[in-house]
C-alpha positions in Angstrom: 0.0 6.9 85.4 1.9 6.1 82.5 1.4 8.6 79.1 1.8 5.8 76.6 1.9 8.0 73.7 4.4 10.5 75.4 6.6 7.5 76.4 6.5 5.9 73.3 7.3 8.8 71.4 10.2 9.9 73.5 11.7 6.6 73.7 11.7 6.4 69.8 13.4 9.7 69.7 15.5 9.2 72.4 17.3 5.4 70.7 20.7 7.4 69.1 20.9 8.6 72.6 20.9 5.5 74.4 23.4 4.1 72.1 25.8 6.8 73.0 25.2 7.5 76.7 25.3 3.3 77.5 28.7 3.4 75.8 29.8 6.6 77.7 28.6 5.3 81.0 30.3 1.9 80.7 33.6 4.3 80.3 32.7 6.5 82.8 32.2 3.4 85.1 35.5 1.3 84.1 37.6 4.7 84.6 36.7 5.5 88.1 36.8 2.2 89.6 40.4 1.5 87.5 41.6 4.5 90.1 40.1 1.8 92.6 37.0 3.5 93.7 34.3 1.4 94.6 31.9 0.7 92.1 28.6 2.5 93.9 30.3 6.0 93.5 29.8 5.4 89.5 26.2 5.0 90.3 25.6 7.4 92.9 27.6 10.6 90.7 25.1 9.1 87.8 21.7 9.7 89.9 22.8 12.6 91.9 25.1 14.7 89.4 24.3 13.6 85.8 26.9 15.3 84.2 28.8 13.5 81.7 31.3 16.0 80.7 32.2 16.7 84.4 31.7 13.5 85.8 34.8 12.1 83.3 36.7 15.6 84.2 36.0 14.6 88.0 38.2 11.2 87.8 40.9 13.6 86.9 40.4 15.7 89.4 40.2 12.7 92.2 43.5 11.6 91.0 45.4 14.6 90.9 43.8 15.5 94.2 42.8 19.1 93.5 41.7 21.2 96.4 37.9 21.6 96.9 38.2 25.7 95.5 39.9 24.4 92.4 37.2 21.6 91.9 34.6 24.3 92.4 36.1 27.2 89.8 36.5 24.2 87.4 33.0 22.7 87.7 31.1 26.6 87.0 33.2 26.9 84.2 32.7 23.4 82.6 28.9 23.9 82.9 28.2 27.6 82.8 27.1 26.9 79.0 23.9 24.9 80.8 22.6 28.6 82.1 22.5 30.1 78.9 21.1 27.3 76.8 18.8 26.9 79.8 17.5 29.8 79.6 15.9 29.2 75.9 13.9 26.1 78.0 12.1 28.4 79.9 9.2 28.8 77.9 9.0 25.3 77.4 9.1 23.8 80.3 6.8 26.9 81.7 3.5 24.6 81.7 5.4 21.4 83.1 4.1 21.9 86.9 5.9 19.5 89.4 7.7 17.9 87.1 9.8 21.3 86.3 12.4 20.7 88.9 14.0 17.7 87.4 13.4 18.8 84.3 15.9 21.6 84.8 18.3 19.4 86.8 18.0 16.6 83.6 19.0 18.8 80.7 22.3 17.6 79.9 23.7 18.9 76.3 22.3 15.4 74.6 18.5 16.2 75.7 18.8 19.8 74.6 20.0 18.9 71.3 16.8 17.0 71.1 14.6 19.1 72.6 16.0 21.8 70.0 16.4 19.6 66.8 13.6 17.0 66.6 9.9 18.4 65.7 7.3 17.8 68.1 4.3 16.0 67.7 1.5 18.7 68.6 -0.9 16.0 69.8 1.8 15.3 72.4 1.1 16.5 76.4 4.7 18.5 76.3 5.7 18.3 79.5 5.3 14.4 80.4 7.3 14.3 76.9 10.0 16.0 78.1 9.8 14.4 81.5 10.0 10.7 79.6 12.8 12.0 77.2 14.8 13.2 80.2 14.2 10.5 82.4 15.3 7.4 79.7 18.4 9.7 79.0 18.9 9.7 82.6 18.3 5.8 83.2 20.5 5.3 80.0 23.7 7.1 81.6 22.8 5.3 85.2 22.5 1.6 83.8 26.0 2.2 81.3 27.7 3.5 84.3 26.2 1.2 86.7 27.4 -1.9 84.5 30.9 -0.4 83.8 31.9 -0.1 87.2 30.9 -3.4 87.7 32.3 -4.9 85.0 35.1 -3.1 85.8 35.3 -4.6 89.7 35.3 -8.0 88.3 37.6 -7.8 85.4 41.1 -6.0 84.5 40.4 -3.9 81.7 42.9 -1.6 79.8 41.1 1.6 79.8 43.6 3.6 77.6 41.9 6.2 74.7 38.1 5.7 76.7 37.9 9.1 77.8 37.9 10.1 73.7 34.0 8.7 73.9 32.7 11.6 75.1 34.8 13.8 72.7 32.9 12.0 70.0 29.6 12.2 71.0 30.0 16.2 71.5 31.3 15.9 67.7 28.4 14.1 66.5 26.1 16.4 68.2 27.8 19.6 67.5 27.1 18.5 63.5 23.7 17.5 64.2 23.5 21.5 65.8 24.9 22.7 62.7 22.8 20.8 59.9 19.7 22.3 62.3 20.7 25.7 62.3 22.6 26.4 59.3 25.1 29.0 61.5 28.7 28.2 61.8 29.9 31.4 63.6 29.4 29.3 66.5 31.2 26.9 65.6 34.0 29.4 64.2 34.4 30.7 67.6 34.9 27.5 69.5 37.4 26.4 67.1 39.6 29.7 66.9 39.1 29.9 70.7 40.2 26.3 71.3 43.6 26.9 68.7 44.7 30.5 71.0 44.1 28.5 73.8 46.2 25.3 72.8 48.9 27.6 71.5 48.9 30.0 74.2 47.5 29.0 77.7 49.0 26.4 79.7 47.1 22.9 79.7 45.5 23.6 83.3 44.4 26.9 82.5 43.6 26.0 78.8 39.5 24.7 79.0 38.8 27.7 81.2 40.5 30.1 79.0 38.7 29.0 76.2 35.4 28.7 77.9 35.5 32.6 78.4 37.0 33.4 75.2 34.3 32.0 73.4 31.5 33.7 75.6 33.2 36.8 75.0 33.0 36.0 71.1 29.6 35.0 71.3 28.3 38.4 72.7 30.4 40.1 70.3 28.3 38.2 67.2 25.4 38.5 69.1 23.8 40.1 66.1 24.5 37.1 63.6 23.4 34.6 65.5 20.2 36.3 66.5 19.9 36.9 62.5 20.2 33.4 61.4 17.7 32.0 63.3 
């Protein structure tokens, strides 16, 4: 049965999502069938992996043909940031029953930034909110990738500088983050991180290297984030 209220409310909240993750799917979908993929891989990654980040980082890795251990150091380290900013979703979803299991497998970095940033309504039943919130961010990514790749299948399309979309939607979420939390050492860290590794680390060693450095950094300030909240 259908929680009207719930729906509603996380479909309201859930619009400057849509807007990105139907442009972001149509890339995702035009890139990986222009390497000539058919277009049902677009959908079936979308449903079954639902991760933008590495979903985009995965056409690279089909075309350079990187061996299945690479894939798999490459993948923890491109999402290991989901176990730690999972863990602050444990109390949250502590009460949401059945529906906890895709709830866990549904928080992408867009539906925490929501779930983190946007004041509840307390008259709400939390956990078919978050279960509506996820799901529409979910159909979202699934129908933009759906209709790129098949857009993409019918018509030559010069797919040059899409790959940036996701870069920008991090951006604008990242600034969304910081006018929540007031705390920039986070943000300090990523960006000096990101410069040694640019500057230091060779390009296929450079995202991991960073990835770690920046952990690293973060357990070192443990205290001032923990003291600006």
């Amino acid at each position: 049965m259908i929680k009207s209220r719930e729906f509603k409310s996380a479909l309201k909240v859930s619009i400057p999502v849509m807007m990105g993750y139907c442009v972001l799917g149509f890339a995702f979908g035009l890139l990986i069938t222009s390497l000539n993929y058919p277009w049902y891989l677009a959908f079936i990654m979308s449903v079954f992996i639902y991760a933008g980040a590495l979903q985009f980082l995965a056409i690279g890795f089909f075309s350079s043909k990187l061996g299945l251990l690479d894939i798999f150091i490459a993948s923890i380290f491109v999402n290991i940031r989901q176990s730690f900013y999972g863990l602050s979703m444990l109390k949250k979803f502590k009460k949401s029953g059945k529906l906890k299991p895709y709830l866990i497998f549904a928080l992408t970095d867009e539906t925490y930034a929501l779930l983190t940033s946007i004041k509840e309504d307390e008259q709400l039943n939390k956990k078919y909110y978050y279960f509506y919130l996820s799901a529409l961010n979910q159909f979202y990514w699934v129908t933009g990738s759906l209709i790129g790749a098949i857009f993409g299948t019918n018509i030559s399309f010069n797919t040059n500088g899409l790959e940036f979309s996701l870069t920008a939607l991090f951006v604008i979420l990242a600034i969304e983050q910081y006018k929540a939390n007031k705390n920039f050492v986070p943000f300090f860290i990523g960006a000096i991180t990101s410069i040694i590794a640019i500057l230091l680390v060779p390009i296929d060693s450079m995202l991991i290297f960073a990835i770690v450095c920046s952990l690293i950094g973060m357990f070192i300030f443990k205290s001032s984030l923990e003291n600006a909240k």
